[in-house]
Every structure is written in structure tokens, then in C-alpha cells.
C-alpha positions, 0 to 999 in steps of 0.5 A, spaced: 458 577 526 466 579 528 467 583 535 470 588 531 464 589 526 459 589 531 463 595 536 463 598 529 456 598 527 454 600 534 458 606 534 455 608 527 449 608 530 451 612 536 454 616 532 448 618 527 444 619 533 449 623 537 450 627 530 443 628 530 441 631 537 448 635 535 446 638 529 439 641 531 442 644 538 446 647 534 442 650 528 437 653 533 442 655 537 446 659 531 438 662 528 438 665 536 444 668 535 442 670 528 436 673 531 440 677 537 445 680 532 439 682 526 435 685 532 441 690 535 442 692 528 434 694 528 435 697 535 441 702 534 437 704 526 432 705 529 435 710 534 439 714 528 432 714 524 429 717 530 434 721 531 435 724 524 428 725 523 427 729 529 432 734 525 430 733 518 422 732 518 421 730 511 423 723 513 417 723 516 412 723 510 416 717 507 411 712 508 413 707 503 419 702 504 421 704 497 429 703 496 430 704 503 429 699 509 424 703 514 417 706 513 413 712 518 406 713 518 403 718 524 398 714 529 394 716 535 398 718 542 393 712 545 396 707 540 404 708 540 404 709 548 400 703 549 403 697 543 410 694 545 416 694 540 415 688 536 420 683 533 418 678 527 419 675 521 415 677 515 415 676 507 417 681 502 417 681 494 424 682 491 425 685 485 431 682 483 430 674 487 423 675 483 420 671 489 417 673 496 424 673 502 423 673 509 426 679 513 426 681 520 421 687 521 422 691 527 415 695 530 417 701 534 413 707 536 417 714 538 414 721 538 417 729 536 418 735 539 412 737 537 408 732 540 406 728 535 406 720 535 409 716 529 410 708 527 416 706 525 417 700 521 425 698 520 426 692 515 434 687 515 435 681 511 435 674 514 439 668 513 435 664 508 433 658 512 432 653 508 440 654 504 442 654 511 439 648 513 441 644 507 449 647 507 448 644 515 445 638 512 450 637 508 457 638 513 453 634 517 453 628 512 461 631 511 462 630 517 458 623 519 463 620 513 469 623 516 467 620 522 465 613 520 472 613 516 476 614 522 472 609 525 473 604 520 481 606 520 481 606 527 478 599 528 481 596 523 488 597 525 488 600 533 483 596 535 485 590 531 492 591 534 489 591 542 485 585 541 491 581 538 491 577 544 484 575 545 485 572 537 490 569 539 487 566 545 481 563 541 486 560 536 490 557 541 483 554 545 481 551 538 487 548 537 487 545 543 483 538 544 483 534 551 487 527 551 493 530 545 500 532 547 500 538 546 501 543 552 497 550 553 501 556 552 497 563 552 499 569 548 504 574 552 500 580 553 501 587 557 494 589 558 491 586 564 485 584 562 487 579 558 493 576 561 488 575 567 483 572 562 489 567 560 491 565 567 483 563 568 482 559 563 490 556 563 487 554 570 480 552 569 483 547 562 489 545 568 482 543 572 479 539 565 485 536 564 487 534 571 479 531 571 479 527 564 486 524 567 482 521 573 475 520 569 480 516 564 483 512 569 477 510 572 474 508 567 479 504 564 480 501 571 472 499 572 472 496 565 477 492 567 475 490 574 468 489 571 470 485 565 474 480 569 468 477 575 463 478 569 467 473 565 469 469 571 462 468 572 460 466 566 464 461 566 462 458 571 455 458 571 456 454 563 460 449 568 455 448 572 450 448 566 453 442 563 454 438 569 446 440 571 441 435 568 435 438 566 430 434 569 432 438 575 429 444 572 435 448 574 438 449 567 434 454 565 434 458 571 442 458 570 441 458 561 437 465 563 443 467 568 448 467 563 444 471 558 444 477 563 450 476 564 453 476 557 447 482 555 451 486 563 458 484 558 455 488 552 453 492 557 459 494 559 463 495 553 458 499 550 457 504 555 465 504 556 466 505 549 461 512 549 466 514 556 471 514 550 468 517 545 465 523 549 473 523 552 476 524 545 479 519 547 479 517 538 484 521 536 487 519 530 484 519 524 486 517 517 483 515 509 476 510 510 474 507 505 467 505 507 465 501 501 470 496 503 469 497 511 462 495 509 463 490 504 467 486 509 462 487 515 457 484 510 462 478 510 462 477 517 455 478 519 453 473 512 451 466 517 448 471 521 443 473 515 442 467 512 441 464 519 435 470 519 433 468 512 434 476 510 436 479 504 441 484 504 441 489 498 448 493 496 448 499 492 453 502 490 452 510 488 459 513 489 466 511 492 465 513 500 472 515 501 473 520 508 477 523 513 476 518 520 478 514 525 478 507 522 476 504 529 470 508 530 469 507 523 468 500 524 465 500 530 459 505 527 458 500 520 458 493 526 453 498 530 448 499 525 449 493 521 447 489 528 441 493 530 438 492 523 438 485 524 437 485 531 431 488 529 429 485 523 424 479 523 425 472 519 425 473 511 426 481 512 430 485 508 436 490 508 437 495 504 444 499 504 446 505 499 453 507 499 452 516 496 457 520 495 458 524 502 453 519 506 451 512 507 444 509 509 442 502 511 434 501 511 431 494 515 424 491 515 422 489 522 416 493 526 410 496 522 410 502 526 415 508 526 419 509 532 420 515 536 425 520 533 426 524 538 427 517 542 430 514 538 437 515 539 438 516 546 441 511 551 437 505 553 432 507 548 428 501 546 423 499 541 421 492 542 424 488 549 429 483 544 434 480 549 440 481 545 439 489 546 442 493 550 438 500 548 446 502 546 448 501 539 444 508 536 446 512 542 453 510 540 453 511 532 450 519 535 456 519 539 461 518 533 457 522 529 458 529 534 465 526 535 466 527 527 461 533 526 457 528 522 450 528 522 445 520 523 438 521 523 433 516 522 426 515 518 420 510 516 418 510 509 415 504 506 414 500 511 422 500 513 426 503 518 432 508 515 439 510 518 443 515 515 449 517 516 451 523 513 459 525 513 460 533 512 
């Protein structure tokens, strides 16, 4: 969800429950004063009623309400000097409504001239209450609309305008890739929050890229400080090899030397080439055709099968043709290419399928599954085969992160699967 609609959202959320808590505040704040004003309009009829009927004593035989909105009737002295004034709600039959009303009725007791003590009963109309709840939901409904609108306007254009420059700053970082001529150049603000957002991470991406420069340069200078003595002594030891005779049983020892040696070169190479990838150091990219790069990887492992005695299978479903970098292309076939062989026994078998967005090379070799949470981590290994350096699917993991691909692995019929699916 955007920034701009999740502040929108809470904002509709508060509003609806500031709104509520609001309206019914205001409607028992609007009935108390409702009740205040009917209750002195019955205090001062009851005063002009007592009045009049102190002057007129025919009023004091009108028992009924009738037409008129008051009633007398004598009680006893104990009575109407002992029972409060009263104010309440009560039910009425209006004859035009044809239904019962509530009306406020006022309860009062007062005496003549003559001592004799009568009750008083007044009426006045109300304020229906459920029209005036359903009128105060309904502005309310009004005014909840009005509100969210005005938000809606005010997000989309003030808002939007204010947060340009975090937009901006977003676009510019996804642009950005480490290893790439291209300078970062934060967008001009006046609010200082993000002129301070934008300084701090010019700095911090000044820090990377001042770090990935020396990273590079290390790496780039330990591979070759290692390749060289690495090779040095490969070759001498293969010197003394040939020179050594074989009665004197040295020529093992020094056969197993060189093959560690040589698995160190792999090694090295492998754990460079990760270094790279990791660094975004395969920039460029360009149109692959992966049936041709795998035609031709099958052609250069072709002895190496047929030293194995295994078959190889391809099958072509579609035409593989994607945007990528053509080095790690090539690195990501040879990768999968020799790890199904590695690990593939004499007389064993390969299956390749070309699909339209992936491709899978299936091999025969151990009868077990492998571990598929393991198995493309570094240094995973299944068996303990010399030629293996534990690094060939952690690379093809790499590559696949580094193109936003996906490689996963299954066992189904007694083959090993690695796929590589390319978005």
C-alpha cells in the first residue's frame, strides 16, 4: 500500500470514530438543552395557570386536558405539601398523529386563597426523537463524505506535492547501482527533513561506495597475489613429479599435492567469482540465446562424456532467448553443466529441457535426495568427490539473486533436477 493511501485509510478511521464520539456529545448535549428550554416554558405556564385561577375559579373544575395542554384536580393538604415538582417524559394519543407522542408533562402543586390545595398538571410538545436522531445521522453521514472528500483532495494534491521530494529520492536510489558511472544527485528540497534525509544517505552511499572500490581492489589483488604462487607451485611440483621415480614412493604424495593445489586454484576462482557477482560487478547485459549457449557447452564437455560413458538428452520445448549477462550466462550453463557430471556415475544419464521462461538439467548419481535447504549453500557437498570445490550451486544461487531469477532443486525418479527459471 502507498504511503499516501495508508495515511489516507488512517485518517478515514479517525475521522469515523472522532465523528462518532462527536455526534453523541452533541445529541445529549442538544436534548439537555431541549429539556431546559421546555422545562422554563412549563415553569412560567404554570405560574400564569396559577395566577388566572386564583382570579377565575371556573379553571379549577377542568379536570381533563381537553383542548388545552393543562388539567386540576383538588388533593389532600398532606399531599401537595409533601410531593415535589416533577418533570417527565410521558405518552399522549394525538388525534391528528393518530399515534401515541411523547410529551413533557409538568407535575405541580399550589393552593388558593381559600385554603384549598389542587394538583396541576401542564403538558408541552417534544422534539420527536427518533426524526431528530435519524436528521443527525444523516448530516452526520453528510458531513463524514465532505470530510473524507476533502481528505481524498487534500492527499492527492497537497500532500503529494509535499512528499515529492521523498518520490524523488526513491527513484534516484532505485536508479542507482553500485559499480556503474553514474553519480548520485539528490533532489533540491526546502523542507529540512528531507534535505536532511538526503544528505544522510549521500553520505552513507559515499561510505558503500568508497567500501565496494576497496573491496574491489582487494579482491581483484588477492586473486592475483594468489593465482601466481599457486601456479608457481603447481609447476614445480609436476617438475619434481617427472623427475621422481616411483620406486621411491614420493610420487604419490607429490600427485596428491598438486591435486590440492589445483582444487585451491578452483578454489579461488570460485570464491572470486561470487566476490563479483555479489559486488554487481556484471553490469552489462545483452540478448542470450540459451539454446545455442547450451548447444555449445554440450559440444565442449562432449569427451568428458563420453569418457563417463553417460548420455546426455536435449530437449527442446521453446526458443530460451532472454535479457542477460552473457559472461554469467556462460558461467551459470558450465556450472550446472559440470556439477551434473561431477556427480553422475559411469553409464549414468542427463536430461536437459529448454521451456519457454526456464530451463532444467536432471542427472542420475546418488540414490538419495540431497538436502534442499543445503543444497545451495557454500561448501555444500554430497559426496566427498575431489574435483569438487562445494561452490558451483552457491554460484548459480548467486547469479539467479543477481538477475532476480529463481534455481531450485528436486529428486523425482531417481534424478537429481536443477532448475533455473528466468523471470
Amino acid at each position: 500500500m502507498k504511503l499516501l493511501n495508508h495515511t489516507l485509510l488512517y485518517l478515514s478511521a479517525s475521522l469515523v470514530v472522532i465523528l462518532s464520539i462527536w455526534a453523541v456529545v452533541f445529541y445529549f448535549n442538544m436534548m439537555d438543552e431541549v429539556y431546559d428550554s421546555i422545562d422554563d416554558g412549563l415553569e412560567n405556564y404554570k405560574i400564569l395557570i396559577i395566577k388566572k385561577a386564583n382570579q377565575d375559579s371556573s379553571l379549577l373544575d377542568k379536570q381533563e386536558f381537553g383542548e388545552s395542554n393543562y388539567a386540576i384536580r383538588p388533593v389532600g393538604e398532606e399531599q401537595a405539601l409533601h410531593t415535589p415538582e416533577v418533570f417527565k417524559d410521558t405518552a399522549m394519543y394525538m388525534e391528528y398523529e393518530e399515534e401515541f407522542e411523547i410529551l413533557r408533562l409538568l407535575t405541580t402543586y399550589f393552593s388558593t386563597h381559600d385554603g384549598r390545595y389542587y394538583e396541576l398538571k401542564i403538558i408541552a410538545s417534544m422534539v420527536e426523537e427518533d426524526d431528530l436522531v435519524a436528521d443527525l445521522l444523516h448530516a452526520l453521514l453528510w458531513l463524514y463524505v465532505a470530510v473524507i472528500a476533502s481528505a481524498f483532495v487534500i492527499d492527492n494534491w497537497v500532500l503529494r506535492k509535499i512528499w515529492r521530494p521523498f518520490y524523488q529520492l526513491q527513484d534516484e536510489l532505485r536508479g542507482f547501482r553500485l559499480g556503474e558511472d553514474k553519480s548520485f544527485n539528490p533532489p533540491p528540497t526546502e523542507v529540512r527533513e528531507f534535505r536532511d534525509m538526503n544528505s544522510t544517505v549521500a553520505e552513507l552511499l559515499k561510505a558503500n561506495i568508497a567500501a565496494f572500490q576497496n573491496q574491489k581492489q582487494f579482491i581483484e589483488n588477492a586473486s592475483h597475489e594468489l593465482q601466481t604462487p599457486l601456479a608457481i607451485a603447481i609447476n614445480k611440483l609436476e617438475l619434481l613429479l617427472e623427475q621422481t621415480e616411483n620406486t621411491g614412493g614420493q610420487a604419490p604424495l607429490l600427485a596428491n599435492a598438486i591435486q590440492h593445489l589445483e582444487r585451491m586454484t578452483r578454489l579461488n576462482k570460485s570464491l572470486l567469482l561470487l566476490s563479483r557477482i555479489e559486488n554487481n560487478q556484471f553490469s552489462k547485459e545483452e540478448t542470450v540465446d540459451f539454446n545455442a549457449q547450451l548447444h555449445q557447452q554440450v559440444e565442449d564437455f562432449k569427451e568428458w562424456l563420453q569418457y563417463k560413458h553417460i548420455k546426455l538428452e536435449l530437449t527442446e520445448q521453446a526458443q530460451l532467448t532472454k535479457h542477460f549477462n552473457p559472461d554469467l550466462a556462460d558461467i551459470l550453463i558450465t556450472n550446472l553443466l559440470k556439477n551434473a557430471i561431477v556427480h553422475n556415475h559411469h553409464g549414468g544419464v542427463i536430461h536437459i529441457v529448454l521451456m519457454e521462461n526456464a530451463f532444467e538439467i536432471a542427472n542420475t548419481g546418488r540414490d538419495q535426495p540431497l538436502d534442499p535447504d543445503k543444497v545451495f549453500s557454500r561448501f555444500y557437498k554430497s559426496t566427498d568427490h575431489a574435483a569438487s570445490t562445494g561452490l558451483g550451486l552457491a554460484v548459480a544461487k548467486a547469479i539467479a539473486q543477481f538477475h532476480h531469477a529463481q534455481v531450485s532443486y528436486r529428486y523425482a525418479d531417481g534424478m537429481h533436477h536443477i532448475r533455473f527459471t528466468l523471470s
